[in-house]
C-alpha positions as CSV (number, residue, x, y, z in Angstrom):
1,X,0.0,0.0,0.0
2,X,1.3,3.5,-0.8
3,X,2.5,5.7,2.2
4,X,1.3,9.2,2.8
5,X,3.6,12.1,1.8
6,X,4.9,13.5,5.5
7,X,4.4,17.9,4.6
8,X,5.4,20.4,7.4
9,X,2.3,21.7,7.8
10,X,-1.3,21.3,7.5
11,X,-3.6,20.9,4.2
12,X,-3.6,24.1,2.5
13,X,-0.1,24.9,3.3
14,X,2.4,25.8,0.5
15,X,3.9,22.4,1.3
16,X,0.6,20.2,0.4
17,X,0.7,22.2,-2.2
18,X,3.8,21.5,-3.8
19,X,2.8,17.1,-2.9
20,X,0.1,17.7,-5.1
21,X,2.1,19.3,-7.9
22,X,4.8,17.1,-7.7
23,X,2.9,13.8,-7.1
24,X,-0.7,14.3,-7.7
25,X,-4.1,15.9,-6.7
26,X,-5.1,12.7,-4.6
27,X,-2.0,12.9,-2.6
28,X,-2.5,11.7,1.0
29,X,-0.1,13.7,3.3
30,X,0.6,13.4,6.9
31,X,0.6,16.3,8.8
32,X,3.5,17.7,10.5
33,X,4.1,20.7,13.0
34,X,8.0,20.9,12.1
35,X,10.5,19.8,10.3
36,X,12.1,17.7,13.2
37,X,8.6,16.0,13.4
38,X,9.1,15.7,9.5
39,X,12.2,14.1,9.4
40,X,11.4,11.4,11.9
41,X,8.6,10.4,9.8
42,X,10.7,9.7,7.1
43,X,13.1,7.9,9.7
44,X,10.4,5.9,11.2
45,X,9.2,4.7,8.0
46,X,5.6,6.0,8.6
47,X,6.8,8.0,5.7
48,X,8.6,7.2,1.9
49,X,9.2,10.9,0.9
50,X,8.9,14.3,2.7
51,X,8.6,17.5,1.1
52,X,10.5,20.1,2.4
53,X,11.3,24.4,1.5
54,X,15.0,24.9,1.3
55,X,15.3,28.2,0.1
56,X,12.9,31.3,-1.0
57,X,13.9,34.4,-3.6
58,X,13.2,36.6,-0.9
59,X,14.1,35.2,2.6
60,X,17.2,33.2,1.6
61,X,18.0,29.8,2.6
62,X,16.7,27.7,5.1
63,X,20.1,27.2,7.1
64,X,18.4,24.6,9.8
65,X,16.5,21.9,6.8
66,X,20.1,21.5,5.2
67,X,21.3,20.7,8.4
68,X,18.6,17.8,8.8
69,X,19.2,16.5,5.5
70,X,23.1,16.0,6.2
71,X,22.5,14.9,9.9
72,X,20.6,12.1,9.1
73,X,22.0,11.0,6.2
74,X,18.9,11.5,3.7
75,X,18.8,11.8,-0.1
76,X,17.2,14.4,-2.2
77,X,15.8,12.9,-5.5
78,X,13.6,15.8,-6.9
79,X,12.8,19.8,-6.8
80,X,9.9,21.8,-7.3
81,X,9.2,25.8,-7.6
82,X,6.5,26.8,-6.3
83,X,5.0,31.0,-6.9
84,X,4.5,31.8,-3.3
85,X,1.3,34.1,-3.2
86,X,0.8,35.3,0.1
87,X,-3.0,36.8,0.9
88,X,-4.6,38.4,3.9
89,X,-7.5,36.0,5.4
90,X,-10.2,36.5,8.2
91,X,-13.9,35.3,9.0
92,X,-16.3,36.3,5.9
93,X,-17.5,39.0,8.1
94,X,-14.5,40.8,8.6
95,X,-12.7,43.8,7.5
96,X,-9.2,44.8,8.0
97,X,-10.5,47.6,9.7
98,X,-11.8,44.7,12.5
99,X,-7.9,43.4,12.7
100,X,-5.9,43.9,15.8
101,X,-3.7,41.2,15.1
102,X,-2.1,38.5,12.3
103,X,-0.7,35.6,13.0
104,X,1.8,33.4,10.5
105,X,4.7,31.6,9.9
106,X,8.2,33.7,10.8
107,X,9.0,33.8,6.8
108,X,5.7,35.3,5.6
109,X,5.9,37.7,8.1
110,X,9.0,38.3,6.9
111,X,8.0,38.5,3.2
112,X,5.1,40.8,3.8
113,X,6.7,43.5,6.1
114,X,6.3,46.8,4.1
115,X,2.4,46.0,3.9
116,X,1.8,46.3,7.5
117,X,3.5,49.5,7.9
118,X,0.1,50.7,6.2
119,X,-1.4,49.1,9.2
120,X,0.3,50.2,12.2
121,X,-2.5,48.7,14.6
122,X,-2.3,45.8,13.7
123,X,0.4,43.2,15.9
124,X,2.4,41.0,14.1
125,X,2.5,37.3,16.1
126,X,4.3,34.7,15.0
127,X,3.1,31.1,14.2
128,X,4.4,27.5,13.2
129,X,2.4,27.0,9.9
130,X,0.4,29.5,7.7
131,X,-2.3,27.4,7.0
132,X,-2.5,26.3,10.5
133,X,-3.9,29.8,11.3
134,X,-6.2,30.0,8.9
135,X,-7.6,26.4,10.2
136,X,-8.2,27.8,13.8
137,X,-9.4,31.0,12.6
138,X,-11.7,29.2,10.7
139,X,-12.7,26.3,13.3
140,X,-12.9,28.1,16.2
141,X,-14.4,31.2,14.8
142,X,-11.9,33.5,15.8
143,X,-12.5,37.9,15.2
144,X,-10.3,40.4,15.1
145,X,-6.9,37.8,13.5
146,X,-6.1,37.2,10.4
147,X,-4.0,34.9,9.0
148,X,-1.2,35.1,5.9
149,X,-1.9,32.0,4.0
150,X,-2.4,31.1,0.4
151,X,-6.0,31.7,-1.1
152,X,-6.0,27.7,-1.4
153,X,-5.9,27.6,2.8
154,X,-9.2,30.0,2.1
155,X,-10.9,28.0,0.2
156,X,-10.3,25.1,2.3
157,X,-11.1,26.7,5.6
158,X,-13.9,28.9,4.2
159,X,-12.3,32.4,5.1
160,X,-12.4,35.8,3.0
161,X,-9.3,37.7,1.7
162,X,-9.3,40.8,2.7
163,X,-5.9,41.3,0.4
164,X,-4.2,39.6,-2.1
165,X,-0.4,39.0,-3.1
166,X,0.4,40.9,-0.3
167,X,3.8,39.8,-0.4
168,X,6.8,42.9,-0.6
169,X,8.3,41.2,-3.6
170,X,5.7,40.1,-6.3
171,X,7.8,37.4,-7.9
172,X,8.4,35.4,-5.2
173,X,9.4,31.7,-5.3
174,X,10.5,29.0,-2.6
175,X,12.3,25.8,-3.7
176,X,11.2,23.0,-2.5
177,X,13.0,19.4,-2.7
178,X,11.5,16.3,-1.8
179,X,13.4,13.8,0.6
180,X,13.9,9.8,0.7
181,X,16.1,8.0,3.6
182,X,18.4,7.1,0.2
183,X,18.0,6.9,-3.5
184,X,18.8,3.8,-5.1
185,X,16.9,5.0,-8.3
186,X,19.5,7.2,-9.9
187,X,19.3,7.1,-13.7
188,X,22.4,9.1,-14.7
189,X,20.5,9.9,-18.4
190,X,18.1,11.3,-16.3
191,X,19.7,13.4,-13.4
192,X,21.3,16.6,-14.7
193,X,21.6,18.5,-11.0
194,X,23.4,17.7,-8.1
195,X,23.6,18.6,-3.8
196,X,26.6,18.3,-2.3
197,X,28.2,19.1,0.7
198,X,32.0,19.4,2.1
199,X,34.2,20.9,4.5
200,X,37.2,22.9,4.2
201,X,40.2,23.7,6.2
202,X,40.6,27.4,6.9
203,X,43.3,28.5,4.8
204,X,43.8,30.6,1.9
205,X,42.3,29.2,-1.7
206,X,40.9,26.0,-0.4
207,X,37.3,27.0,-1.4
208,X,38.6,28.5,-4.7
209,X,40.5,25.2,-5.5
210,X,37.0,23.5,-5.4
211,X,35.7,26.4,-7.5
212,X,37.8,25.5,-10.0
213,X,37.3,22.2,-10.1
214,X,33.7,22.6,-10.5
215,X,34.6,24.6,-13.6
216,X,37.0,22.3,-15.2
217,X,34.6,19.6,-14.9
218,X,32.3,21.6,-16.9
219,X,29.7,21.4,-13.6
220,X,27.4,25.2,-13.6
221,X,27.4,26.5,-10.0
222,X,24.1,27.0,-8.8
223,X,24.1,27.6,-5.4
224,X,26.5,28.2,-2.3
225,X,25.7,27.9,1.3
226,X,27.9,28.0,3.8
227,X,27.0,26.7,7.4
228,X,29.3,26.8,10.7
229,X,30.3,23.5,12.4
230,X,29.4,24.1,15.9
231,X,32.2,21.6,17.4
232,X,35.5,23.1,15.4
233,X,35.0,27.5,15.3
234,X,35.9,29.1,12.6
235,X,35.7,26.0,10.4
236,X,32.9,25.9,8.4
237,X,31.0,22.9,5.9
238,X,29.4,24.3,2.2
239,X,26.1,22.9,0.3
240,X,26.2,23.2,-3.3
241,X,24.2,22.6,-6.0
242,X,25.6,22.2,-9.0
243,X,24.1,21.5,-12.8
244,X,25.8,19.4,-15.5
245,X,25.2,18.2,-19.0
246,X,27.0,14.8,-18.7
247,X,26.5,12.5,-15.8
248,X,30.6,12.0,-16.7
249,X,31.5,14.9,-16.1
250,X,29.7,15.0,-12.6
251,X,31.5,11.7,-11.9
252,X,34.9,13.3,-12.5
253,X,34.1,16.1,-10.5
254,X,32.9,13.8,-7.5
255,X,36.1,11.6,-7.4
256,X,38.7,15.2,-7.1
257,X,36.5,17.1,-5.1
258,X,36.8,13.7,-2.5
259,X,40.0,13.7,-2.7
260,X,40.6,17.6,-1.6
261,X,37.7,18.1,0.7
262,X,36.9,16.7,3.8
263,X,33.7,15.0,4.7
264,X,32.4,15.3,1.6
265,X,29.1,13.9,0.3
266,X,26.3,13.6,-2.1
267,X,22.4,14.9,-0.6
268,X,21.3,13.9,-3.9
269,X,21.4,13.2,-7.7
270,X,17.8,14.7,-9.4
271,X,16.7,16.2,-12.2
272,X,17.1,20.0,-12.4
273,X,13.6,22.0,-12.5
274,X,14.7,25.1,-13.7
């Protein structure tokens, strides 16, 4: 029997959004308050593939989830781009006159800043999950909060915008990538993007030498992220993504950039979205 898609989040969230793109309408997802709580779905099998945001145009990356994925060893087999529309939601018989307060998720907040300096009443509160709000508004019958969801959440949960694409930033787009404990599935015709991650010694060119690498192999840089280990200061590991026209040319790439780096290793092998 197929296993639910584990999403952080509820249904109408921006990440049962993207399971339904990227699998289909009839997805069945397992809801999930965090990406810890995610994660050990996957890792307790309940789960065969979590969806998870990595990155958005506006915010930047999402340091902690790249962090998860290395931890525990899992494999990224596929990306999706989602058009992140956030809209202003309340009971049907509200205005944003009625609002004292909104509630959302850190990153929406985030994204939808310069609007509320229109509304200087109004409290900004943060929550774990966009369409979460919008779920208690609705179910509890909540006045006077509004939530900052996707006009999906307000169809589901029967609620009225009071604004659309409120969001700073009109074109705004998260990356998503969805998640297996491994990926024994690879066909190298197929894959033309990679995630990798490696650590470096802190000394003059050692990132550069790996540039260079990358470039020799013919491999198209497409992200750099770097992220502190903790343990050893002032060391730090780097994700990358990188795009390639030859599954060769990745394979050369791999067996040099093992040799200079330490710790290195492959997130994932997928096909490039974009």
């Amino acid at each position: 029997m197929k296993k639910p898609i584990a999403i952080q989040g509820v249904k109408g969230s921006f990440h049962h959004e993207v399971a339904q793109q990227y699998f289909s309408d009839t997805t069945e997802v397992v809801e999930c308050m965090s990406f810890d709580s995610t994660v050990e779905r996957l890792l307790n099998a309940d789960t065969d593939f979590i969806v998870m945001a990595l990155e958005n145009s506006i915010a930047g990356s999402i340091i902690p989830n790249y962090a998860l994925i290395d931890t525990h060893n899992l494999r990224i087999v596929g990306e999706h781009y989602l058009d992140i529309q956030h809209n202003l939601l309340a009971l049907n018989n509200q205005s944003i006159a009625d609002i004292t307060e909104v509630h959302s998720h850190p990153m929406a907040l985030l994204q939808c800043k310069v609007f509320f300096k229109k509304y200087p009443q109004i409290k900004l509160v943060e929550a774990k999950d966009t369409a979460d709000v919008a779920k208690q508004i609705s179910e509890q019958n909540i006045k006077g909060i509004a939530a900052i969801a996707s006009k999906n959440a307000g169809k589901l949960y029967g609620l009225k915008v009071l604004a659309e694409s409120i969001q700073t930033i009109k074109h705004n787009e998260t990356r998503f990538v969805i998640v297996k404990r491994d990926n024994d599935e690879i066909v190298p015709d197929e894959v033309n993007k990679a995630s990798l991650k490696f650590e470096l010694d802190h000394k003059r060119g050692s990132l550069a030498a790996i540039l260079n690498v990358l470039s020799d192999c013919k491999l198209n840089l497409t992200k750099i992220q770097s992220l502190p280990k903790i343990e050893t200061p002032w060391k730090y590991a780097f994700f990358v993504d990188v795009r390639f026209e030859t599954y060769k040319d990745f394979e050369k790439a791999k067996s040099i950039i093992n040799l200079m780096a330490e710790n290195f290793k492959v997130l994932g092998e997928y096909k490039n979205t974009r």
